[in-house]
N, C-alpha and C positions, 0 to 999 in steps of 0.2 A: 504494500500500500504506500506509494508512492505523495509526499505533499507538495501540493502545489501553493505557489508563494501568490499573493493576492495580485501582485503585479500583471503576473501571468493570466491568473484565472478567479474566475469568481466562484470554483471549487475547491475546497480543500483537500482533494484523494482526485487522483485519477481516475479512482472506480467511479466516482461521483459524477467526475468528466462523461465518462462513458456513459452511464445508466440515463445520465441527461440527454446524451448525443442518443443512443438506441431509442428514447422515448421521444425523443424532437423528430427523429424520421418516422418512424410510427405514424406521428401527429401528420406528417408532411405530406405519406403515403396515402392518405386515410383520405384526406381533402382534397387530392390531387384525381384519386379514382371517385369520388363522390359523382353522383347522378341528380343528389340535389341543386336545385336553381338558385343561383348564383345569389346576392344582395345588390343593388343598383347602387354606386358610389352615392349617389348622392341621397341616398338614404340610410348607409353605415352614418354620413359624416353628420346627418342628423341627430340620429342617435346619439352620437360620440357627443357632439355640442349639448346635448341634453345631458348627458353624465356629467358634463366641466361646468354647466349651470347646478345642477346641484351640489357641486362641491366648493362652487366660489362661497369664499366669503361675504358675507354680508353686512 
């Protein structure tokens, strides 16, 4: 078990490296063969500005 310095990595172990990389393709694999229909940009970006209004300060 190999540590990685912060500089490097924002893991501590190597195995941690990996198990993040195995589970990020995974994620990558999954959504790339997906048959469901797509989000219209300008309807993520809606959303997304409704999250950042809820979270401003008031």
């Amino acid at each position: 078990m190999a540590k990685l310095s912060p500089i490097e990595s924002e893991f501590e172990t190597t195995e941690e490296a990996e198990a993040y990389d195995v589970w990020f393709r995974a994620k990558v694999e999954k959504a790339m063969t997906s048959t469901e229909p797509g989000i219209p940009h300008d309807q993520v970006m809606a959303m997304v500005q409704e999250i950042i209004e809820q979270h401003r300060p008031r």
